[in-house]
C-alpha positions, 0 to 999 in steps of 0.5 A: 805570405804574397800580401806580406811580400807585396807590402815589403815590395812596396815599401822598398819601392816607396824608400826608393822613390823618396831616396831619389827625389830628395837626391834630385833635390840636392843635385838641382840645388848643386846646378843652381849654385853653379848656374849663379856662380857662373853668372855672378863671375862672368856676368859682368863686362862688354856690351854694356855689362850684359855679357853672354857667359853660356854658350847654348 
């Protein structure tokens, strides 16, 4: 009975972790897009066309 559990433990754990790096995946893409958008749509103007749009 504790071998069965132990392999449903890590099946669960194995389902979780593949959840959450394909959902990592899809949030960096997100940041991505947003990250060029930003760039594409202030990008351009002073100081000879090499504005800078992020304030960090």
């Amino acid at each position: 009975m504790i071998p069965l559990l132990l392999v449903l433990l890590l099946i669960l754990i194995l389902f979780g972790a593949g959840f959450a790096v394909e959902v990592l995946w899809y949030v960096a893409l997100a940041v991505l897009v947003l990250w060029l958008l930003g760039f594409l749509v202030r990008g351009g103007g002073a100081a000879g066309g090499r504005a800078r749009w992020y304030r960090w």
